[in-house]
C-alpha positions as CSV (number, residue, x, y, z in Angstrom):
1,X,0.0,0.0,0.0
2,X,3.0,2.6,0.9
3,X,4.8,1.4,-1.9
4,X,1.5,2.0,-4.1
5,X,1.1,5.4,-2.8
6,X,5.0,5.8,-3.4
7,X,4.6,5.7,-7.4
8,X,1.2,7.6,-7.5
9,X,2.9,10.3,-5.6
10,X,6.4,10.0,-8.4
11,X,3.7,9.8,-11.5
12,X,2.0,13.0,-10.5
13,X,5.3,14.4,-9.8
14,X,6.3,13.7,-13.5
15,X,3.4,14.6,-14.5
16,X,3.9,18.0,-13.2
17,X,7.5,18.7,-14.2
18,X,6.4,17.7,-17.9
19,X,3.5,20.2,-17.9
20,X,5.9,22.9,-16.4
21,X,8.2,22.6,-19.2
22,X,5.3,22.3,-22.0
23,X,4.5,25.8,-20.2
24,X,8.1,27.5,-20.3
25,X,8.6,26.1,-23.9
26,X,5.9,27.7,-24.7
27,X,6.5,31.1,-23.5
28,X,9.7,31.1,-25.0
29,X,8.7,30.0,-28.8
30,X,5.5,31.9,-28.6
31,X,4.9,34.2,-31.3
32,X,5.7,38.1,-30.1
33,X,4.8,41.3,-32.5
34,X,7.1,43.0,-31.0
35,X,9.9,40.8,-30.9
36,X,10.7,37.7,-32.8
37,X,13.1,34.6,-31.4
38,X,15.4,33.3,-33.8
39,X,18.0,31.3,-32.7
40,X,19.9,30.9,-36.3
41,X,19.3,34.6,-37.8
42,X,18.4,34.3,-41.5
43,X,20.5,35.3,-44.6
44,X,17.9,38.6,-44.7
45,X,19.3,40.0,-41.3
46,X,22.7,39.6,-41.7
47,X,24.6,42.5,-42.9
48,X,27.1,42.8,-45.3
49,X,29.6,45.5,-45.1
50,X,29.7,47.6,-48.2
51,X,32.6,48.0,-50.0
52,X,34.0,51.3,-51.6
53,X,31.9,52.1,-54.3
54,X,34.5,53.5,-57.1
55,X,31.8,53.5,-60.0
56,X,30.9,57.4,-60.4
57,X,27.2,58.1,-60.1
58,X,25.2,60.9,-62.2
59,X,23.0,63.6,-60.3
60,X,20.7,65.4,-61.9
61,X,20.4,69.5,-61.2
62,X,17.6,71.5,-60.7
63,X,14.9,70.8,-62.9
64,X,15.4,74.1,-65.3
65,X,19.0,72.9,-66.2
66,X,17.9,70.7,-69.3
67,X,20.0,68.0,-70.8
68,X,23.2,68.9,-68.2
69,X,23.6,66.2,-65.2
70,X,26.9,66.6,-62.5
71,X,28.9,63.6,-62.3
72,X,29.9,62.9,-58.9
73,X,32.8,60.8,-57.9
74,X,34.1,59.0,-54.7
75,X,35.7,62.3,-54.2
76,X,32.9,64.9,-55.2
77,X,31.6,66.4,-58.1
78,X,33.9,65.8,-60.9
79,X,32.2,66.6,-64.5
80,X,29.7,68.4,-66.2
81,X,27.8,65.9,-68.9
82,X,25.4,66.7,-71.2
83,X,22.8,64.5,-72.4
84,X,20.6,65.2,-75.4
85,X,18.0,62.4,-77.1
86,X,16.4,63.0,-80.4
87,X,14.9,61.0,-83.3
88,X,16.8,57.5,-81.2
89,X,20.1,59.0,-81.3
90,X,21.7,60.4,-78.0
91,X,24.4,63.0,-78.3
92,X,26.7,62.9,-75.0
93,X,29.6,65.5,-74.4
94,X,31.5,65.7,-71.3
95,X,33.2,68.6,-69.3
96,X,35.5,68.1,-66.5
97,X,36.4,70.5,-63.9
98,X,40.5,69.4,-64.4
99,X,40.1,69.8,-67.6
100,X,38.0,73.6,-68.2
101,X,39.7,75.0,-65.2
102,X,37.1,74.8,-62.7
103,X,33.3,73.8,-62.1
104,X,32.2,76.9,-63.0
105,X,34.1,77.6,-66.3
106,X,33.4,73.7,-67.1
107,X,29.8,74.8,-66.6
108,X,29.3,77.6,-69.2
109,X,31.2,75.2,-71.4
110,X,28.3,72.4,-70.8
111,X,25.5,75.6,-71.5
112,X,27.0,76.1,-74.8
113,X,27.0,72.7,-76.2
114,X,23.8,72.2,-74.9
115,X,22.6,75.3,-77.0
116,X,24.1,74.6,-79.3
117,X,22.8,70.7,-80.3
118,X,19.6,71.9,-79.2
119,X,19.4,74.3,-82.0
120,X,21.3,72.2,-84.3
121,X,19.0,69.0,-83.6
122,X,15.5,70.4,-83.1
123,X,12.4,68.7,-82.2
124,X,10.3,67.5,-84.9
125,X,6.9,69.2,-85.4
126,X,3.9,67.6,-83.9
127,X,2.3,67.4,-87.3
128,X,5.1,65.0,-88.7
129,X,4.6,63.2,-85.9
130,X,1.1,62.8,-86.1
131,X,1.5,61.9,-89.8
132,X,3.0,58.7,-88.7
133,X,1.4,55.5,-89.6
134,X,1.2,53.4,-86.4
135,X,1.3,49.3,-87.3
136,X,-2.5,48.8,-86.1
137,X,-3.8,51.7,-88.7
138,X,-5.7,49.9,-91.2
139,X,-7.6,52.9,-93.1
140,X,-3.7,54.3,-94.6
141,X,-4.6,57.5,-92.9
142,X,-2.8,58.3,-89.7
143,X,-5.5,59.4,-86.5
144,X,-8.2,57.5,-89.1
145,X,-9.8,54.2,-87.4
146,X,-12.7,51.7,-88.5
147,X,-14.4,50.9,-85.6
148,X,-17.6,48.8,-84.4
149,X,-19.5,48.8,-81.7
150,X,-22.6,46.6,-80.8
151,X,-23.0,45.8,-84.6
152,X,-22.9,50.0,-85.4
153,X,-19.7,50.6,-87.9
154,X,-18.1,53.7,-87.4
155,X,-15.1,56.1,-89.3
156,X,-13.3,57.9,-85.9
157,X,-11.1,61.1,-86.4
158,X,-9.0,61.4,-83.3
159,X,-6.3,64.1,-82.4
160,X,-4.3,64.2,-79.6
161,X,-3.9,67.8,-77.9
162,X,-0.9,69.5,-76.2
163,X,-2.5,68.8,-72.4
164,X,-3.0,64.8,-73.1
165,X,-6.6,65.1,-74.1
166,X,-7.5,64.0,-77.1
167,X,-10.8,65.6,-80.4
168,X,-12.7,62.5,-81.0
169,X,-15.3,62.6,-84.1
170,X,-17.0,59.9,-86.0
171,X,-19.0,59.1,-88.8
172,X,-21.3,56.4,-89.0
173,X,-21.2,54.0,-91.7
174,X,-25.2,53.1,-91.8
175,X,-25.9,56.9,-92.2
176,X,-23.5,58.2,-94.9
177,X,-21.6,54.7,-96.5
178,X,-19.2,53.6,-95.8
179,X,-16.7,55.2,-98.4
180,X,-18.2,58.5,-97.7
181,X,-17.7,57.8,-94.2
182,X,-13.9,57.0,-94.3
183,X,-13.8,60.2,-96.4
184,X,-15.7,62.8,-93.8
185,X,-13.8,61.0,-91.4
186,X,-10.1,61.9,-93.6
187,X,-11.3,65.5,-93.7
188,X,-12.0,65.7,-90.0
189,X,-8.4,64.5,-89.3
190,X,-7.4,67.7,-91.4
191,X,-9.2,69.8,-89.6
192,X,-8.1,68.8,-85.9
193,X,-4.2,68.9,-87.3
194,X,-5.2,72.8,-88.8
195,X,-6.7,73.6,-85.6
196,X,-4.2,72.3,-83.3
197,X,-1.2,74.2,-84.9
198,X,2.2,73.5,-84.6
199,X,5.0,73.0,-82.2
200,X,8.0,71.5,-81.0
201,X,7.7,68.2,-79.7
202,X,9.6,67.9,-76.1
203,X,9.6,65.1,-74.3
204,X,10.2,67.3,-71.1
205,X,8.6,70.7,-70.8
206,X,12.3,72.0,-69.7
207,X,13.6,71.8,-72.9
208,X,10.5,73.9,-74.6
209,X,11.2,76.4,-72.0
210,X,15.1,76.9,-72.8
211,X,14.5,77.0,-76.4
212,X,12.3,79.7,-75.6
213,X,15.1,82.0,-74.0
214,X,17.4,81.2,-76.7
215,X,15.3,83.1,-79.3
216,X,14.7,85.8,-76.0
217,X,17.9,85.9,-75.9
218,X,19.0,86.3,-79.6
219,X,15.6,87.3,-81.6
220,X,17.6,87.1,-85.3
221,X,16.5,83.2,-84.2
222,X,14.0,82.0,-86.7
223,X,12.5,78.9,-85.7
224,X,8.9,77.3,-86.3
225,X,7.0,75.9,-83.9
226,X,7.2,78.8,-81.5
């Protein structure tokens, strides 16, 4: 009988000291928002020292100062660069303090080439680029489109304007024919290109703006589009 009560008394005891460590195992592992436990830290939280980065990195300027970036080195500024794009060709021209005598006499150097290509390479006018046949233009007739809707056949004349909206018109094939139609529809297209006008295409309203103090600047310049 003691004996019995002997092992009763060491199972519960067991018992016990299992459910206490359940308990403390828990409280350890258990999820915390405001901490996490992780005894092997992850790939993610190590961190690798950086290195010296020696590659130079380009900064660009205010936004008035079109087409000219500073290149800035592991020791500072460094260069002037200009960068102009037109028609898918890039024209680059560099200008280094060492080289000009200083950042600010490399500078006006920088200004004058960029003047300079920017006169020499204009923008195209919007109207030769509206002209352009686009590969999903069917009618042979650039801003002229065949469309229909719920079984209704249409001739659309659409324009885009200078402030992203776009002059929509169409001409329904089941009222005038549809050869008459395409042909109203052609005219429109005239007319939204007359009444639109013409100007230089930028793809940045900075570069509008310093073409526009060039011929301030010097008014013997003739250029369309303005």
């Amino acid at each position: 009988m003691e004996r019995q009560h002997f092992r009763d008394r060491s199972v519960s005891f067991v018992g016990y000291f299992l459910f206490a460590l359940c308990r403390i195992e828990r409280l350890l592992f258990a999820p915390d928002h405001g901490r996490s436990f992780d005894p092997i830290p992850s790939r993610r939280r190590q961190t690798v020292p950086k290195g010296n980065n020696k590659r130079r990195r380009v900064t660009k300027l205010k936004a008035n100062d079109y087409g000219i970036h500073l290149l800035v080195g592991t020791r500072g500024p460094r260069a002037w660069k200009v960068t102009i794009y037109r028609d898918g060709k890039t024209f680059n021209r560099l200008f280094s303090f060492s080289r000009y005598g200083g950042r600010e006499a490399a500078r006006k150097a920088a200004d004058a080439c960029r003047d300079e290509l920017m006169l020499t390479h204009l923008p195209k006018l919007t109207r030769d680029i509206r002209q352009r046949l686009i590969a999903t233009n069917t009618s042979g007739h650039p801003g002229v489109h065949y469309r229909c809707y719920t079984g209704i056949a249409y001739w659309v004349a659409r324009t885009t304007l200078r402030n992203g909206s776009s002059v929509t018109k169409s001409f329904r094939v089941e009222h005038y024919g549809y050869e008459r139609a395409k042909e109203l529809a052609i005219r429109e297209r005239e007319r939204q290109l007359d009444s639109v006008g013409e100007y230089r295409c930028f793809k940045v309203v900075e570069g509008e703006q310093r073409l526009m103090q060039l011929m301030v600047e010097d008014p013997s310049l003739e250029i369309s589009g303005f």
